[in-house]
N, C-alpha and C positions, 0 to 999 in steps of 0.2 A: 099744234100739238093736240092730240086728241085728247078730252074732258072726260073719256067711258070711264066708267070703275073698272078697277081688279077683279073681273069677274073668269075664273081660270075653265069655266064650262062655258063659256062666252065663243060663238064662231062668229065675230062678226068685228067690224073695224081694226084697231089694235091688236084685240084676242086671235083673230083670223089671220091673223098676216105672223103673229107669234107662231099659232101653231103649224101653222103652210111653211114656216122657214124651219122648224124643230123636224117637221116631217122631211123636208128635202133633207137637212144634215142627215138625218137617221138613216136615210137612202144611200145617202154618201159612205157612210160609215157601214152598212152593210155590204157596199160595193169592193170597200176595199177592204172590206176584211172577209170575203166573202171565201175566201181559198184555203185559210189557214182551218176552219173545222174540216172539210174533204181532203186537206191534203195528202194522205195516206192511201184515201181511192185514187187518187190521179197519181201518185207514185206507181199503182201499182199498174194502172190503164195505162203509163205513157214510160214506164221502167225507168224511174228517175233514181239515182242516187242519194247516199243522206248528205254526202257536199252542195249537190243539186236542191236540193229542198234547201237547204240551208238559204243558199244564194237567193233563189226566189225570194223568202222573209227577208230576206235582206235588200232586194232589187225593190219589196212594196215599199220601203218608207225613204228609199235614194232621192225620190222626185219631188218628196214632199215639203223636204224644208226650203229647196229655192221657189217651189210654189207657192206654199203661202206667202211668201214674200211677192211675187209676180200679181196675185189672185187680191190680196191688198192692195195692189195699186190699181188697179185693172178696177177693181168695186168701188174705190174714192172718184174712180173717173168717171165710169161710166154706169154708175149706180148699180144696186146688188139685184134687184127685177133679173134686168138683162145677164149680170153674168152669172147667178145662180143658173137660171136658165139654161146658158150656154155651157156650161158646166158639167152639167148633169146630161145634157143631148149628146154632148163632144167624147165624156169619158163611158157613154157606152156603147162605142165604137171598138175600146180596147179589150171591156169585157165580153162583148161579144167573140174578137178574135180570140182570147183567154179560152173562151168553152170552145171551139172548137180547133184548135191549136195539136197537133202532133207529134209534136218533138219539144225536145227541154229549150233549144233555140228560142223558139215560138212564144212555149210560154214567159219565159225570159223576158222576152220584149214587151208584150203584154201587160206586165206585173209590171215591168220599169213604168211604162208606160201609167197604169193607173193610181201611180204610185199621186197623180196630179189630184186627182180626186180627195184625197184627205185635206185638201185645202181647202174644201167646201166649206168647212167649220166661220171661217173668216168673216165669211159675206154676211151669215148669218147675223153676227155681233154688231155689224154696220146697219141694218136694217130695221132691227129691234132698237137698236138706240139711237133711230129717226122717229119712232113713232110710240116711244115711254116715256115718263118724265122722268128726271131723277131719281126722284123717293121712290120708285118703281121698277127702275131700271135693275138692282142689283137681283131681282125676283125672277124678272122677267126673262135676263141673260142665263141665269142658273136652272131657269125652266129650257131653255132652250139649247142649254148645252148639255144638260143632265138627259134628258130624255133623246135628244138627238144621239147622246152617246154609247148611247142603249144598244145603238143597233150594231155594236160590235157582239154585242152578248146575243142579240136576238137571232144573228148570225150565226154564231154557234149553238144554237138549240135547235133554228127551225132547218137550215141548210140541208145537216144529214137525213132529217128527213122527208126531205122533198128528193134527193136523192138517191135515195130507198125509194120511195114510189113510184120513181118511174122506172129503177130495177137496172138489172145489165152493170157491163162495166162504165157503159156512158152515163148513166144517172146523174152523177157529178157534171155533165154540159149542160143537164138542161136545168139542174140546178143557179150555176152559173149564168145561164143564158136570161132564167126569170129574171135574176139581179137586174142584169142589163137592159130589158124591156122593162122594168116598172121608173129605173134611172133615165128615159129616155120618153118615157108617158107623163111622170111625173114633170119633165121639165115644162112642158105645156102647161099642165094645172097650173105650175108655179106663175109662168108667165102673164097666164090671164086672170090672175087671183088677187094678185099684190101690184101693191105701189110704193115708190122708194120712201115716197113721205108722205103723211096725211097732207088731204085738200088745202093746199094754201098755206102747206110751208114752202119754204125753202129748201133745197137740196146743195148743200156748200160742196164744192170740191178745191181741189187742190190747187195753188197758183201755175205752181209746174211740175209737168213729169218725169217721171224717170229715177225719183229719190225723194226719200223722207225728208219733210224740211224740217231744221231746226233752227233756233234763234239767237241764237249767241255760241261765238268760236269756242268758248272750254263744250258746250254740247256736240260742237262739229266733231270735235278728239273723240270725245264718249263715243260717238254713234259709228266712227270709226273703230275703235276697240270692240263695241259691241256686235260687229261685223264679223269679225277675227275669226269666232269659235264655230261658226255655223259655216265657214270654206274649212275651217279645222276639220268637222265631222265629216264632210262631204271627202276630204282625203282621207282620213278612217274608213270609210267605206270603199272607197278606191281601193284600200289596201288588203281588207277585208276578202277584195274579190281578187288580188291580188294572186302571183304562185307562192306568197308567203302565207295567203290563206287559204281561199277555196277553188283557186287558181282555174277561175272564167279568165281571167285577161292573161295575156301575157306581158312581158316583162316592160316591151316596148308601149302597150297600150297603158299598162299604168303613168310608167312616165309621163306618155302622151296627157293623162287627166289632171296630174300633179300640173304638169305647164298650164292647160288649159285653165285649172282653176285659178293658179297666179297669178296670169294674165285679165283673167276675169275679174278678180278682183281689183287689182288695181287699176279697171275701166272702172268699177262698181265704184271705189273711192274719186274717179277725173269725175264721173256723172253724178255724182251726191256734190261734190263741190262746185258743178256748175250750176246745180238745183239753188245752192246754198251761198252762191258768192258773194251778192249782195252783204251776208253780213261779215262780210272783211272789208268793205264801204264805209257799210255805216249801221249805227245801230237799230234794232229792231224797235218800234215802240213799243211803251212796257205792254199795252192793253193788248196785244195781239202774242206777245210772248207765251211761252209754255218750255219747262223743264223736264228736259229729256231723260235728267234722271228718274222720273217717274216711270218712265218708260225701262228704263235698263234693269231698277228694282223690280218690276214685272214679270218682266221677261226672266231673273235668276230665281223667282218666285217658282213662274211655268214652271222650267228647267227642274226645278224640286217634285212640285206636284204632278203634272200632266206627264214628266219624262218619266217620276218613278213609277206612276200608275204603267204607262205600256210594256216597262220591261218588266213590273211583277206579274199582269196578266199574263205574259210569256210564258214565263218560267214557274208560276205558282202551281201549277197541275202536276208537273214533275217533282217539286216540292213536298208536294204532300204525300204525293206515291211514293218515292222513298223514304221518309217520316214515317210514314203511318201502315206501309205497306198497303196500298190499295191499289186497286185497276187504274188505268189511265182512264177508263169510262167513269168512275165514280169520281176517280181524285179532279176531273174536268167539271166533273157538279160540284164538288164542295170547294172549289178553287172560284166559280162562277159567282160566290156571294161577295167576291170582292167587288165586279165590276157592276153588278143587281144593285149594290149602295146607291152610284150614280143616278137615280130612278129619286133619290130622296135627297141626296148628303148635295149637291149642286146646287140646287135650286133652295136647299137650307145656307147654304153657305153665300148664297146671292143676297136669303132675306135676311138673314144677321145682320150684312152689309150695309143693306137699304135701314136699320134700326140700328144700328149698333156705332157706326160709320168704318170705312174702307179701312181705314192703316190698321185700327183697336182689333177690327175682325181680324185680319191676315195674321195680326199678331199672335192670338190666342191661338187660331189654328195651325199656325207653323211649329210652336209649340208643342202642340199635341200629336204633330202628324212626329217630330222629331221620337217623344215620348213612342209613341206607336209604332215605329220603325224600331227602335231601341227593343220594345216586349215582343212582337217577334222574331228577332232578331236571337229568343231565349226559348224560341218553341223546339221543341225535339222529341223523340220517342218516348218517353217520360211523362208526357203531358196529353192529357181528354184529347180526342181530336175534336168533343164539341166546343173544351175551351180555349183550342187553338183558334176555330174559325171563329168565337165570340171574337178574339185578340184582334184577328185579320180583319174582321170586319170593322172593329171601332176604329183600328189602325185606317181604313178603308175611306171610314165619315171623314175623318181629318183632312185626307187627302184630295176627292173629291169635293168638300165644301171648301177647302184653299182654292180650287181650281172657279169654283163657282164665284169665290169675291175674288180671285184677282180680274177675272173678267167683268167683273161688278166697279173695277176702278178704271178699266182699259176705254171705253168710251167716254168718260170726263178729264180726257186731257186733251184733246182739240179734234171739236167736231170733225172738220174736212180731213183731218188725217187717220180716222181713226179704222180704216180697211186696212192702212199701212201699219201702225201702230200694232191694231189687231194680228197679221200678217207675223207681224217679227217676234210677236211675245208670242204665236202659236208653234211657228216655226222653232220657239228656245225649248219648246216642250218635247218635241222630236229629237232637239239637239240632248239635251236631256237622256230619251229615251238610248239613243243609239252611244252614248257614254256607261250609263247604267250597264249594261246589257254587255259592253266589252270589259266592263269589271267584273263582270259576273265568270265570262268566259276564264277568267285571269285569279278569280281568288275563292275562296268556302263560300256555302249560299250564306253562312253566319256574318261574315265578312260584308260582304256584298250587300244587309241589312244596316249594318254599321256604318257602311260609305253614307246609303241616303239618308240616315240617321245624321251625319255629320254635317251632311251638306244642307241639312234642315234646318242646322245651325246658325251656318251660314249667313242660309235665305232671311233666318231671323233677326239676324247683326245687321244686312241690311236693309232693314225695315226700318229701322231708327234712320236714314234718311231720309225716304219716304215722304210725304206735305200730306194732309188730310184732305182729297180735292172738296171745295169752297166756292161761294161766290157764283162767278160766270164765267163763261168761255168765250170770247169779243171773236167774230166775225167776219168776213164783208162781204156782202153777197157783189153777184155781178153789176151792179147800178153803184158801186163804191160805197152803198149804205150799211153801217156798223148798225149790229146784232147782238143780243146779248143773250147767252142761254144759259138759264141753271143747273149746275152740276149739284145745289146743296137740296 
């Protein structure tokens, strides 16, 4: 483990491989959100519909919650170097075909397709927390999620106007097309820049693949139920596209998905219990053990934070333009301070973390994020719109800084699983998202504040079982020799 200081202007060891992995997420994160600022020029360059647009928003985030879960295993195995790498090479292949695509088909596929890219997030959190120590870790995670996550916003500022510069109806491909050359140069940088772990550690991975191991049969149950809600959203979305929604599929084809997912799952639960047989044998010993409910508390934590932040970015522009009566141009800037937070409140929320400790943080801030859901929840035409965005924005810290320490806990529950680990508590933040978002469609935006307000509540009732991660994390490298690493 590396000895450097906390030095955050630092390009060198640690500092260097922090900012090389915040950079690629940011890349990631402009890739795939790269559509939704131009979508209105390419509606009008390719004659899409507003079912059609719809579907598209809705085809980018279909791929992402079984990705991250794929892209976590995939990084425990074969370290995050290589698959960040391969990541960023492979998914700008889709956004290439995206910019230059002609019909709603096309772009369809495209957009399903990059929807894999939002999994980028994962590897990063494996990587960084090869080469931090603990007391550092929750900083270092918060710097790299907070700023990596920037590049949804940076995407919407700089997009339309590289777009406009190059003019015409096409401006929007080569708009597109940059994304996809700097996602596809950059994976080189990455490659030749980092390494999975400082000189002369270890690099733990997994005993076996194909499923998250846990350690005792009541965790088998858990991680079984905690399965459930993520093939749940994945048919939400089926249905979504369904002829009872924006009717891309037909009737036959939905069905077809509904099987497919059923069937999938229940390979997904035969392959976690051949991953996991052994402990219906015998028992785990204790030193090697870890509780899975740390992980499921997490992951309904995500589900809070990272799922409400995507669907209020959504929706918050239309928000305020009806509120306050403003242009969609204006109301898209003053709606833009919510996700501008993440630049500060992540990387605050990591280092409270690292000072404060993991469960006392989440605590405070679920609280507050619940509180702050509840006060806008009470904005309306009645109210400053500059004390509306002060509300939205404190509302904002809360949220983002939850999201910065629950990832400030997600690497101190066992080393070699923690791409996977990572993986399912990213994936709960999507599942999250795409839940919000169909309450939204279904009830007053008042309402629809009150839900994550509730569910904030939740997240905080289940915090009280939570453990304060302690102690170490025991080991075995390949030579059978036990390892002991500090999580305090």
């Amino acid at each position: 483990m590396s000895t450097e200081k906390f030095n955050i202007f630092a390009f060198h060891g640690k500092m260097k491989v922090m900012h090389l992995s915040w950079m690629a997420f940011f890349i990631t994160f402009v890739v795939w959100f790269n559509a939704a600022p131009l979508m209105t020029v390419i509606a009008d360059s390719i004659g899409l519909t507003t079912a059609q647009i719809k579907t598209l928003l809705i085809l980018n985030v279909a791929l992402t919650i079984p990705a991250r879960i794929i892209i976590g295993m995939v990084t425990d195995k074969y370290g995050p170097r290589l698959t960040y790498s391969a990541l960023l090479a492979i998914c700008s292949i889709p956004c290439f075909m995206f910019a230059v695509a002609d019909s709603f088909e096309q772009l369809a596929i495209a957009r399903f397709l990059l929807g894999f890219i939002g999994a980028g997030f994962v590897i990063g959190i494996r990587i960084v927390s090869e080469w931090f120590p603990a007391k550092e870790l929750g900083t270092a995670e918060g710097i790299y999620g907070g700023w990596g996550n920037f590049g949804s916003a940076a995407a919407a500022f700089t997009l339309p106007a590289v777009a406009l510069a190059f003019g015409g109806e096409n401006g929007w491909r080569y708009a597109i097309g940059i994304t996809g050359a700097m996602s596809l140069l950059f994976s080189f940088v990455y490659y030749f820049n980092v390494t999975d772990t400082p000189k002369g550690s270890t690099y733990f991975k997994p005993k076996k693949a194909g499923g998250l191991e846990v350690t005792s049969k009541k965790d088998f149950a858990l991680l079984i139920v905690m399965k459930v809600p993520m093939y749940a959203t994945l048919a939400l979305l089926a249905w979504k596209l369904s002829p009872t929604g924006v009717a891309m599929l037909t009737e036959t084809m939905t069905l077809a998905i509904y099987v497919g997912l059923l069937l999938v799952f229940l390979f997904d639960v035969f392959q976690t219990y051949q991953v996991n047989k052994q402990i219906f044998v015998a028992e785990v010993p204790e030193f090697e053990r870890y509780e899975f409910k740390q992980v499921a508390v997490l992951n309904i934590m995500y589900f809070t934070t990272f799922g409400s932040e995507l669907a209020v970015v959504s929706m918050l522009p239309l928000f305020f333009a009806e509120t306050f009566a403003l242009g969609m141009a204006q109301a898209g800037m003053v709606a833009s301070s919510y996700a501008f937070m993440n630049l500060m409140s992540r990387p605050g929320g990591g280092w409270l973390s690292d000072k404060c400790g993991r469960k006392t943080t989440l605590l405070i801030l679920t609280a507050g994020l619940a509180v702050g859901y509840f006060m806008v929840a009470q904005i309306d035409s009645s109210w400053g719109l500059s004390l509306a965005i002060v509300v939205v924005m404190a509302c904002s810290f809360f949220v983002q800084s939850g999201e910065g320490a629950v990832f400030a806990a997600v690497p101190l529950i066992k080393r070699r699983l923690t791409g996977q680990i990572a993986g399912m508590t990213g994936a709960y933040g999507n599942v999250g998202a795409v839940f919000y978002l169909t309450v939204y469609s279904m009830v007053s935006t008042q309402t629809f504040f009150y839900v994550i307000a509730t569910s904030a509540v939740f997240g905080f009732m289940t915090l009280f079982f939570m453990s304060e991660p302690k102690g170490h994390i025991a080991e075995i490298n390949e030579e059978g020799k036990v390892t002991l690493i500090s999580v305090s």
